[in-house]
C-alpha positions in Angstrom: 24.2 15.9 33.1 27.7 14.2 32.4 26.3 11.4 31.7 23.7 12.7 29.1 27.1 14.7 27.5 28.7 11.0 27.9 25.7 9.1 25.5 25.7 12.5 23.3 29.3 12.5 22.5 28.9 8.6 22.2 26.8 9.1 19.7 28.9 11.4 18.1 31.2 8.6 17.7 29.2 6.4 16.3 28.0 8.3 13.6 31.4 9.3 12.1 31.6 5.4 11.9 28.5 5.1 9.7 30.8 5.7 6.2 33.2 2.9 6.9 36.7 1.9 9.1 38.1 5.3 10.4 41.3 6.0 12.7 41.1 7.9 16.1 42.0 11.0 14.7 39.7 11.5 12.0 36.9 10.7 14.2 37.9 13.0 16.7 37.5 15.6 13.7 34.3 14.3 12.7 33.0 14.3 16.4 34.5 17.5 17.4 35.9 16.4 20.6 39.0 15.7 21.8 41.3 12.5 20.9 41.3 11.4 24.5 37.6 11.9 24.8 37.4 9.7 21.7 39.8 7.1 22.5 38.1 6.7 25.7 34.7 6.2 24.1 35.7 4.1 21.8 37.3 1.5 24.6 33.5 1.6 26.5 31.4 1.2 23.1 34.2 -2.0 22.3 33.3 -3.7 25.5 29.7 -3.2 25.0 29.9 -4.4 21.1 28.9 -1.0 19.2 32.3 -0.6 17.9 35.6 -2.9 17.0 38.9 -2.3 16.0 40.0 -4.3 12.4 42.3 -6.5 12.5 46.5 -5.7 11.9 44.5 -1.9 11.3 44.3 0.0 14.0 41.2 1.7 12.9 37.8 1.2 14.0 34.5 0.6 12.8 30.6 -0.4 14.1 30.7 -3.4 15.8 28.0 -6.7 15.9 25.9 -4.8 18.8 24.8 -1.8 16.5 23.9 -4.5 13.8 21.6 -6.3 16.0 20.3 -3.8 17.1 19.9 -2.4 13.6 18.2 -5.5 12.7 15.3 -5.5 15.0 14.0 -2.5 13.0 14.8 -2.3 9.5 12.3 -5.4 9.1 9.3 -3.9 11.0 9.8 -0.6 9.4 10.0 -2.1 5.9 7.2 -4.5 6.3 4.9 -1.1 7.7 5.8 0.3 4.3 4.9 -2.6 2.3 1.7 -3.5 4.5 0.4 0.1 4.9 -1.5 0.5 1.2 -3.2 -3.0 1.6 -4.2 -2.0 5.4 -6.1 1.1 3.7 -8.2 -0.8 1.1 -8.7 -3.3 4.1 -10.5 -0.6 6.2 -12.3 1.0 3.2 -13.6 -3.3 2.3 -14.5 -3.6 6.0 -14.7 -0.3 7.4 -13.5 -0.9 10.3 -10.2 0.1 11.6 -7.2 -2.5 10.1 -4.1 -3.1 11.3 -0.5 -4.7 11.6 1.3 -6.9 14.5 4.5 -8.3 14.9 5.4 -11.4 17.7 7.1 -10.2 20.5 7.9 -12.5 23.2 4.3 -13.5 24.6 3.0 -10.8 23.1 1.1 -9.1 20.3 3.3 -5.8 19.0 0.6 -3.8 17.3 3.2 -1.4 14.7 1.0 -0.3 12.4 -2.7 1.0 12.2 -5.1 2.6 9.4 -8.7 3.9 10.4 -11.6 5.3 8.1 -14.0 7.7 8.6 -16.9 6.4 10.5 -17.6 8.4 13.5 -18.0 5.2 16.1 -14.1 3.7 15.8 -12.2 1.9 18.3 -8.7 3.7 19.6 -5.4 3.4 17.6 -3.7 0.5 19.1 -0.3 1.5 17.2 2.2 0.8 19.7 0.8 -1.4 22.4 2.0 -5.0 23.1 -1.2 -7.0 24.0 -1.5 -10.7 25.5 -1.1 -13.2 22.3 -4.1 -16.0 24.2 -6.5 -13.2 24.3 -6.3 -11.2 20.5 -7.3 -12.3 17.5 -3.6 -11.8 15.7 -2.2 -13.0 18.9 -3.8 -16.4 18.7 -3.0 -16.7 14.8 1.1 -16.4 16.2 0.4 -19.3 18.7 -1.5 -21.6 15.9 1.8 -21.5 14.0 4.1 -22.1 17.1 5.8 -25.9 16.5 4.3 -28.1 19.7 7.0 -27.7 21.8 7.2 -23.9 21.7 3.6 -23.5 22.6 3.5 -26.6 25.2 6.1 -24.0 27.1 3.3 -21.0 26.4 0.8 -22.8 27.9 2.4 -24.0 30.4 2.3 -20.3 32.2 -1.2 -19.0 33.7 -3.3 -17.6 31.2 -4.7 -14.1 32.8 -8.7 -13.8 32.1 -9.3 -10.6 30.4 -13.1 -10.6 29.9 -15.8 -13.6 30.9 -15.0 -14.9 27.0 -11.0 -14.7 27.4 -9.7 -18.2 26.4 -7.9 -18.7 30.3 -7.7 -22.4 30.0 -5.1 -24.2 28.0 -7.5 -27.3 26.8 -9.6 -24.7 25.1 -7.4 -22.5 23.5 -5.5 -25.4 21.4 -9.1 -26.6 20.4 -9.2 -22.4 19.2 -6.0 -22.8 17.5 -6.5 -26.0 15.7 -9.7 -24.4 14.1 -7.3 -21.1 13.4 -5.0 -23.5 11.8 -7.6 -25.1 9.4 -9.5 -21.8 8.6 -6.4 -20.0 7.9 -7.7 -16.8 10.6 -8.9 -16.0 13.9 -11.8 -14.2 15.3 -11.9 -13.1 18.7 -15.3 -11.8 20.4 -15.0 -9.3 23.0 -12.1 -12.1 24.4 -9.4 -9.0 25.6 -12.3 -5.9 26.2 -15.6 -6.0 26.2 -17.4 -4.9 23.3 -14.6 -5.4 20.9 -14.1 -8.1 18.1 -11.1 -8.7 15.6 -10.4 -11.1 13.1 -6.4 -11.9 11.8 -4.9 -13.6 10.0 -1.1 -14.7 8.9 2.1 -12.9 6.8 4.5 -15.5 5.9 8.3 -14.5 4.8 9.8 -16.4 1.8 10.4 -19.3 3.9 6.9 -19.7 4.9 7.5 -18.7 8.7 4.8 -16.1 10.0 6.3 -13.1 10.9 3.1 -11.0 11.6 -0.8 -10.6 11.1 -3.1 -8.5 9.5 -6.1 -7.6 11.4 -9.6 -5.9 11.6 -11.2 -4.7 14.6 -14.4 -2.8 15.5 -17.0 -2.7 18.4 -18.9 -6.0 18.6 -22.5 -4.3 17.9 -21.8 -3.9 14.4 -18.8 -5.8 13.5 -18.7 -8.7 11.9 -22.0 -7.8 10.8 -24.8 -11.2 10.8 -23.5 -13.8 8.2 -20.2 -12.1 7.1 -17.6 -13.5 9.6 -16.3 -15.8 7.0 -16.7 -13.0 4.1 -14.2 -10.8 6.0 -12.1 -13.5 7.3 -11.5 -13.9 4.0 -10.9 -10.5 2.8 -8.0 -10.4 5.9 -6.7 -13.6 4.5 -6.8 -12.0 1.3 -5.1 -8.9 2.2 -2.7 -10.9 4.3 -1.6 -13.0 1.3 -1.0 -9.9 -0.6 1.4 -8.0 1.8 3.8 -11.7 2.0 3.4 -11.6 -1.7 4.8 -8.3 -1.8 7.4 -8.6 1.0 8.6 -11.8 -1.0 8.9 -9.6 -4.5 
């Protein structure tokens, strides 16, 4: 229990930093605790980075570590925003379940997800962190990788998912060359049986991809005969859209 009062009053601390530089003693107001509580706080969240002291000041302020950390979600949560409107006229084009995925390591980060009404759906996949060789927006991440980065991807075992999971290294760069020409991926029951996606690219204002849109349903309906490459481009579409819009 001290140590949950510890990272409570830590916290404390931190946020009567949030307005600007304060001293010891008016954070010790803000916080409610003692000044020796504080100042001891304040030495453990220097070392790890959350705060620092300014310079020929004395007074202290949130330090590079908060920042980082900071960073790793404003992004995502602003491009959810941005991307959630297009995701809902994706599903009600396709109807099927469309979503939103971020890199993350060797992985897929699924963030965002919208459904539609249609009784037969696949599960909300919000939240999960899937293998990027065996997932449709996964495999659009890898056909953007410069050589060198992916030569170091490949070079790790590729764990077989399903009979179709793309396991052997020749054969997933011929995938991702024709992902790289078509401008999206489909995948075929290549993580689970009996489930298919199709993804494609968000680019930032440099041009880097920084996540996918997708669409995926259970492989007995979806893509319906003849319309893989109508809703590949509908995700491309929708894709283009949401980087438009992040750029703006």
């Amino acid at each position: 229990m001290s140590r949950v009062q510890s990272i409570e009053r830590a916290f404390r601390v931190l946020t009567a930093l949030t307005d600007g530089p304060v001293g010891v003693t008016a954070i010790a107001e803000e916080a409610r605790l003692p000044k020796s509580t504080v100042a001891r706080l304040l030495r453990a969240l220097e070392t790890e980075g959350a705060v620092e002291q300014v310079p020929r000041d004395g007074r202290y302020r949130l330090g590079p570590r908060v920042e980082d950390l900071a960073s790793g979600v404003r992004p995502t949560r602003s491009l959810i925003s941005i991307a959630r409107p297009h995701l809902g006229d994706l599903a009600a084009a396709t109807g099927e379940a469309a979503g939103l995925s971020v890199p993350d390591g060797r992985e897929a980060h699924y963030v965002d997800q919208v459904d539609t009404p249609n009784p037969i759906s696949v599960r909300d996949w919000t939240g999960t962190r899937l293998p990027m060789h065996a997932v449709s927006s996964g495999q659009v991440f890898l056909a953007h990788l410069a050589g060198p980065t992916l030569d170091e991807y490949l070079a790790t075992p590729l764990e077989r998912y399903t009979p179709r999971t793309l396991a052997d290294a020749d054969s997933l760069r011929d995938r991702l060359r024709t992902v790289a020409l078509a401008g999206y991926a489909w995948a075929y029951d290549e993580f689970i049986d009996g489930l298919s996606s199709v993804a494609a690219p968000v680019t930032d204002e440099t041009g880097d991809v920084i996540a996918a849109i997708h669409v995926h349903g259970p492989s007995y309906r979806f893509p319906a005969p003849d319309r893989a490459p109508e809703i590949g481009g509908l995700v491309v579409a929708t894709a283009a859209r949401v980087s438009h819009a992040l750029r703006g």
